[in-house]
VODO-104655 format. One line per field, with one value per residue (C-alpha): residue number from 1; residue in one letter; chain; y, x, z. Coordinates in steps of 0.1 Angstrom, whole numbers. Layout:
REM VODO-104655
resi c(NUM;...) $
resn c(A;...) $
chain c(A;...) $
c2 c(Y;...) $
c1 c(X;...) $
c3 c(Z;...) $
***
This chain:
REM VODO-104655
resi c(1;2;3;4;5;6;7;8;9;10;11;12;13;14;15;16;17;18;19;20;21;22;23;24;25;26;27;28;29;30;31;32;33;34;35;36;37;38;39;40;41;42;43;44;45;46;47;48;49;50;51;52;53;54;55;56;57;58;59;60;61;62;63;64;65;66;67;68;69;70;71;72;73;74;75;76;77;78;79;80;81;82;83;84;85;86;87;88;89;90;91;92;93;94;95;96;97;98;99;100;101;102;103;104;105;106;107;108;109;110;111;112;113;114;115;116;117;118;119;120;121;122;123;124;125;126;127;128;129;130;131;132;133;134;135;136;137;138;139;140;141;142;143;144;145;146;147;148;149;150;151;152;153;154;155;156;157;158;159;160;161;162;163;164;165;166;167;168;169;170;171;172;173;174;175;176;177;178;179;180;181;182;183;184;185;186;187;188;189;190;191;192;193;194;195;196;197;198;199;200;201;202;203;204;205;206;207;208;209;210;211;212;213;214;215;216;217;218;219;220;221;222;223;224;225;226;227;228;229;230;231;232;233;234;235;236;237;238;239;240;241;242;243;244;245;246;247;248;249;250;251;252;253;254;255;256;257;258;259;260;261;262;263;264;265;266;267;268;269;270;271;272;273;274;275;276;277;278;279;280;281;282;283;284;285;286;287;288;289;290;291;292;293;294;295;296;297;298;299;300;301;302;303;304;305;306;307;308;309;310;311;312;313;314;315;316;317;318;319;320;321;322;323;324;325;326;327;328;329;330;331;332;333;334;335;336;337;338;339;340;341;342;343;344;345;346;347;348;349;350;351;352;353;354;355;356;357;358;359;360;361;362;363;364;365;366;367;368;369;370;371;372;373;374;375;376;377;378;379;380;381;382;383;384;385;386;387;388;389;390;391;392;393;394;395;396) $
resn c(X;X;X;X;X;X;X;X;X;X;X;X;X;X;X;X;X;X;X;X;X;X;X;X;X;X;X;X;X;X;X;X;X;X;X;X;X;X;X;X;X;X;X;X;X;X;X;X;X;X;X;X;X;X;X;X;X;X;X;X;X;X;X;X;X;X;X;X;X;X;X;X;X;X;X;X;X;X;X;X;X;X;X;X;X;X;X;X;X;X;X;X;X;X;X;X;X;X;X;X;X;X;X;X;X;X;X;X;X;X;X;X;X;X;X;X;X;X;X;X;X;X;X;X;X;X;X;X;X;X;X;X;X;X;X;X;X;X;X;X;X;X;X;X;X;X;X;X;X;X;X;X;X;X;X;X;X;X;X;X;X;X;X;X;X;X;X;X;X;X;X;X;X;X;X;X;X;X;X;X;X;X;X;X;X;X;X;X;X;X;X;X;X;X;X;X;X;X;X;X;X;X;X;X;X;X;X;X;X;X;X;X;X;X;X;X;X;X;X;X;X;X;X;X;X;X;X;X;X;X;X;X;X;X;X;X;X;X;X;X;X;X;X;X;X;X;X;X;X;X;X;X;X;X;X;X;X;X;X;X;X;X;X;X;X;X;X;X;X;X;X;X;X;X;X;X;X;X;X;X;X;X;X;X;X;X;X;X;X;X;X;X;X;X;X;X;X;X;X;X;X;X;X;X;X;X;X;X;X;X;X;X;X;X;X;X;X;X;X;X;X;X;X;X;X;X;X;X;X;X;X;X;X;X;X;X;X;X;X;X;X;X;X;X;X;X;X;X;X;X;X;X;X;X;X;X;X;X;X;X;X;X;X;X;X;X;X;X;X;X;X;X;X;X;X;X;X;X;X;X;X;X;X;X;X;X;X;X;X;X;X;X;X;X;X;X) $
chain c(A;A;A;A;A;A;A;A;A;A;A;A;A;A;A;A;A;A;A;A;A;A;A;A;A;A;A;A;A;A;A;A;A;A;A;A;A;A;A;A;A;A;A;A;A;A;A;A;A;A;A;A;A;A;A;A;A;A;A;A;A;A;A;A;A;A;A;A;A;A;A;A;A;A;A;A;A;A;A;A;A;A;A;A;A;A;A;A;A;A;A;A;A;A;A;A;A;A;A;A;A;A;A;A;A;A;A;A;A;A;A;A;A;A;A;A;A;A;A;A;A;A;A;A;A;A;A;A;A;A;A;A;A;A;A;A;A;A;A;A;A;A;A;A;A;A;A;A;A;A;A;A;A;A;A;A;A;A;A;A;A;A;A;A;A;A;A;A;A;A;A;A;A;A;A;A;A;A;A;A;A;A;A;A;A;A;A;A;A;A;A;A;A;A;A;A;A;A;A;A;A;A;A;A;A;A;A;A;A;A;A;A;A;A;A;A;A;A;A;A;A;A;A;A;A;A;A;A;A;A;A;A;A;A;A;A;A;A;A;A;A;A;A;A;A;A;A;A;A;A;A;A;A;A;A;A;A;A;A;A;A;A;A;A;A;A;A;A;A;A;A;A;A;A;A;A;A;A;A;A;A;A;A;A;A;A;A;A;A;A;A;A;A;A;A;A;A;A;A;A;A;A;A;A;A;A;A;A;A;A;A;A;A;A;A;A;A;A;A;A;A;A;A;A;A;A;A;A;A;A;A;A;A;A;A;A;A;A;A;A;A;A;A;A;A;A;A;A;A;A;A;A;A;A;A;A;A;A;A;A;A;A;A;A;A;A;A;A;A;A;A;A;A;A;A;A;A;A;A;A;A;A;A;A;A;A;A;A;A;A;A;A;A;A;A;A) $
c2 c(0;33;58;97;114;142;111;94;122;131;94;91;122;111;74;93;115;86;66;96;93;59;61;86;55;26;30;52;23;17;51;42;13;29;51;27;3;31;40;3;-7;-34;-52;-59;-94;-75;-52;-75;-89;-59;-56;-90;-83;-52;-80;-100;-72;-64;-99;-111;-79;-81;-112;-100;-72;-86;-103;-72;-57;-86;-78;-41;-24;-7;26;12;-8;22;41;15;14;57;53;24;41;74;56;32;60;75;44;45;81;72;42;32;0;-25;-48;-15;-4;-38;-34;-2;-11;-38;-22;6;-19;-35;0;2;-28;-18;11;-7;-37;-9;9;-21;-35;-3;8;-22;-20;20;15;-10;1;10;-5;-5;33;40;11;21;62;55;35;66;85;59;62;106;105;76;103;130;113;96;126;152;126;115;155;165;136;147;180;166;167;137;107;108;144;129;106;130;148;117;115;150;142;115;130;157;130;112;147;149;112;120;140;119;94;60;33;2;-20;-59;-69;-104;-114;-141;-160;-158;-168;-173;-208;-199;-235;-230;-202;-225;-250;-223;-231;-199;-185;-192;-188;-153;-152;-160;-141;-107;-119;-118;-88;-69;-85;-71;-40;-37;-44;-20;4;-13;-26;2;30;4;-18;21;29;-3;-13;22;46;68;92;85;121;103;67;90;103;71;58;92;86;56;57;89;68;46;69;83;49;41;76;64;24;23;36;12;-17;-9;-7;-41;-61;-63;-88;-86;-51;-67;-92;-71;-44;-68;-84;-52;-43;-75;-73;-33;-45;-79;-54;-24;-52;-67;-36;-16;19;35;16;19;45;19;10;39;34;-3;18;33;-10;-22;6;-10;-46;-48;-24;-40;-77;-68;-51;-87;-105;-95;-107;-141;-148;-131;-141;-127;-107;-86;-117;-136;-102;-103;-135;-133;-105;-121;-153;-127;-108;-137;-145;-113;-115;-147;-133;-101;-123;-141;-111;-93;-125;-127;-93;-101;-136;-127;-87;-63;-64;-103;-101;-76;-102;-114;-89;-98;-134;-128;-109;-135;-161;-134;-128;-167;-171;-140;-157;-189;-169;-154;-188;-204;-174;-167;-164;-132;-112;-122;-92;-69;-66;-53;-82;-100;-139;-154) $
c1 c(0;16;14;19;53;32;9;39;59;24;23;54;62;27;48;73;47;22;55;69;38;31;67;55;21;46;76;70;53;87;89;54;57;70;44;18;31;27;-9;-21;0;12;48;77;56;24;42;55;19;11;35;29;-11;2;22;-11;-28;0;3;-33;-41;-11;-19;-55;-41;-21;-54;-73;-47;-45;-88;-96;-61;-33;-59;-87;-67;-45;-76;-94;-58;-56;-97;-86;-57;-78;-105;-83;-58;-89;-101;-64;-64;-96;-90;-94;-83;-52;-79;-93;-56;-54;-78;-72;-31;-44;-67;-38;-19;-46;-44;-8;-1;-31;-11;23;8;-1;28;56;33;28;67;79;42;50;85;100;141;161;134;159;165;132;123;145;138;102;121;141;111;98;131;129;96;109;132;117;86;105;124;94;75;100;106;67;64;95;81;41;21;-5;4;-33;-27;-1;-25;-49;-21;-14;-49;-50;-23;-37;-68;-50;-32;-64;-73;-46;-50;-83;-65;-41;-48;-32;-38;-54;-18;-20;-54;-63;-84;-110;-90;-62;-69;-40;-41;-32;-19;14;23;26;48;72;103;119;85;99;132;120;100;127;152;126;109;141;155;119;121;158;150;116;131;158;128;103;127;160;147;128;164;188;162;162;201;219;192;188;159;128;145;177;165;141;176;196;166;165;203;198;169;183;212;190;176;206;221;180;190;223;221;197;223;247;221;223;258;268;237;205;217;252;245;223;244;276;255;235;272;289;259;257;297;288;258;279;306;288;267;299;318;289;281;315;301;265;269;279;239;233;258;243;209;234;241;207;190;187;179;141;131;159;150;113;123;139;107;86;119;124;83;72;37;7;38;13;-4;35;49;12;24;57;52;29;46;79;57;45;81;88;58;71;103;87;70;95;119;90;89;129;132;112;135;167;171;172;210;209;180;189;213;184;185;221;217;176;207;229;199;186;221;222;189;195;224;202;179;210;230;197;193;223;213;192;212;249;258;235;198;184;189;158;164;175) $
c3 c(0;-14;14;5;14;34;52;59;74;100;107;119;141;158;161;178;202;210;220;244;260;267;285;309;320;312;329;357;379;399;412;427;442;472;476;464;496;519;506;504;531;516;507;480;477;469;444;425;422;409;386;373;367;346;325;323;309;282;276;272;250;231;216;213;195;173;156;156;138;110;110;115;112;133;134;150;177;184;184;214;234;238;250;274;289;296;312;335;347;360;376;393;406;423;434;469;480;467;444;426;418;402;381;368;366;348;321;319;303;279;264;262;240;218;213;215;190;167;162;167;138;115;113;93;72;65;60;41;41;75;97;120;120;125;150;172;167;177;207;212;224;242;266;263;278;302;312;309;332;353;365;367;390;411;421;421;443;466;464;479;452;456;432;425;412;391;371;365;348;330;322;310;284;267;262;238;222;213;202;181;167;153;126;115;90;91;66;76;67;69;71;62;30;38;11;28;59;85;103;137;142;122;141;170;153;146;165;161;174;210;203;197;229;249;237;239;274;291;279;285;322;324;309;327;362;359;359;384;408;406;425;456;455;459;485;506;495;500;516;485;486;463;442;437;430;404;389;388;369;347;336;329;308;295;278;267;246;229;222;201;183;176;174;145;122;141;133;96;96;112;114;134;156;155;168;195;208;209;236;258;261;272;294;313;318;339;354;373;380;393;415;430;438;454;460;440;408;411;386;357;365;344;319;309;293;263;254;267;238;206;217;215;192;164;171;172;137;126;129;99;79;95;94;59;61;86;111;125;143;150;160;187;193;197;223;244;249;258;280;297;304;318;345;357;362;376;402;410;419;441;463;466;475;505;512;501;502;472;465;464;440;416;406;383;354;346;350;323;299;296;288;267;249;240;222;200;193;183;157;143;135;124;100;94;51;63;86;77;55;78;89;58;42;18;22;-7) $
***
């Protein structure tokens, strides 16, 4: 589908917007699970529980996603994610007791991966050369408004502004997105003919399916606990302040971002996952090293979100090229069995923070890396026809 240069260009600065956005609902959860403990009174354990329903919610609604965007089109599920996100943020600034936060953390997150479905889906659909570049621009914003959030909240919160206040600022902000969506117009890409209608059994025999899933759910969990879990582990593990757990988190995420401006170009240069596995390998190596030295090398914390950048958003990128056919509903797929991954995981680090301590547990992320470093390495030697002279290659 031919899509105007002018159409194009509104399209994707609205990609970049709607994903600075969803950073500021997404990723600021661990700066209020401290908070949310003292509100609730409730513990690490029960944290993590949340944490893990807001995976259930991406999880089951990314897959469910995924197949409305093979049948209605990245629009319309977009369109029902920014509606659901408005509505449950409300529910959550009201909410008065630990099951109704829940439930609205839980419907927050059925809107984000309509939204995150949609777009992850309608970059390689709208652009079919340097995918990578613009995967991991799109990416790039996601980790400026994780910065960008991240640090505003941490001080308004410091400063005693109500976190309730805060989502009804959040609230406030997607509405004018939505606003704003309703005049941009986005081609329905990839929706299935009747004729051609997608067995949903083969997916499931698809071994590189789960490779896939792996290799994604254990980076997102790595990724995804550095920013659920850093701030609560500097607080309980070093006495930091909930302002400078908020900053650490900042840096860190503000790295991030300039390594997804910068590694996209890096991608296309050496290879999709070539690239990939060269920077989860180098931030593995600062995240053991600033664990096992302590306080004078926390800061190398920080320093890992420049290596961890373009991992997701480029391997996300390589699906559509390993699975030609229906990738809207594997890419779905492939997502939801990651995310599923990454809530176990989640889980499983709540309850060890309450057995073993924070600093024993945060020894988790580097150990998900290193599982996560091996099965990228598995989709790259299995496909090695596609992605040997870089990660724009057509297979032969």
């Amino acid at each position: 589908m031919l899509v105007k240069k002018n159409q194009s260009f509104a399209i994707t600065i609205f990609i970049f917007i709607i994903m600075a956005v969803i950073a500021i609902v997404d990723n600021t959860k661990g700066i209020f699970v401290p908070v949310f403990k003292e509100t609730f009174n409730t513990n690490n354990t029960s944290m993590g529980m949340l944490l893990s329903v807001c995976s259930l919610g991406y999880i089951i609604f990314t897959y469910i996603g995924g197949l409305l965007c093979e049948k209605f089109g990245q629009r319309n599920v977009i369109c029902t994610g920014l509606f659901t996100i408005i509505a449950s943020v409300l529910i959550v600034a009201f909410s008065k007791t630990y099951t109704i936060l829940l439930i609205g953390m839980f419907l927050i997150n059925m809107g984000i991966a309509f939204v995150m479905i949609g777009v992850n889906t309608l970059i390689p659909a709208l652009f079919i050369t340097f995918q990578a570049i613009m995967m991991n621009s799109a990416h790039c914003f996601y980790g400026f408004g994780s910065t960008v959030g991240q640090f505003a909240i941490g001080n308004i919160l410091d400063n005693g502004v109500s976190w309730r206040s805060v989502f009804f600022g959040i609230a406030m902000i997607f509405i004018v997105v939505l606003i704003i969506f309703f005049f941009i117009k986005i081609p329905n890409f990839n929706i299935t003919k009747k004729e051609n209608k997608f067995n949903i059994a083969i997916a499931f025999k698809e071994k590189y399916m789960y490779i896939y899933a792996i290799a994604l759910g254990t980076y997102v969990f790595a990724e995804m606990g550095m920013s659920n879990w850093i701030v609560n582990f500097l607080m309980e593990s070093y006495n930091y302040t909930s302002s400078s757990g908020a900053m650490f988190l900042s840096v860190f995420f503000f790295l991030l971002t300039i390594g997804r401006l910068l590694g996209g170009f890096v991608a296309e240069k050496l290879g999709y996952l070539q690239s990939v596995l060269y920077s989860l390998l180098i931030a593995c190596v600062l995240l053991i090293i600033a664990l096992i030295v302590g306080h004078s090398a926390l800061i190398l914390i920080c320093v890992t979100g420049l290596f961890f950048a373009i991992a997701y958003p480029t391997v996300v990128a390589t699906i559509s090229k390993v699975f030609k056919d229906n990738s809207s509903y594997i890419t779905g797929l492939i997502l939801t069995l990651s995310s599923t991954i990454s809530m176990i995981l989640n889980l499983i680090m709540g309850r060890l923070n309450d057995i073993i301590g924070t600093a024993k547990t945060f020894y988790l992320i580097p150990i998900s890396l290193s599982i996560s470093i091996l099965f990228v390495f598995l989709i790259y030697r299995g496909n090695y026809s596609i992605f040997k002279r870089g990660g724009n290659e057509v297979e032969q």
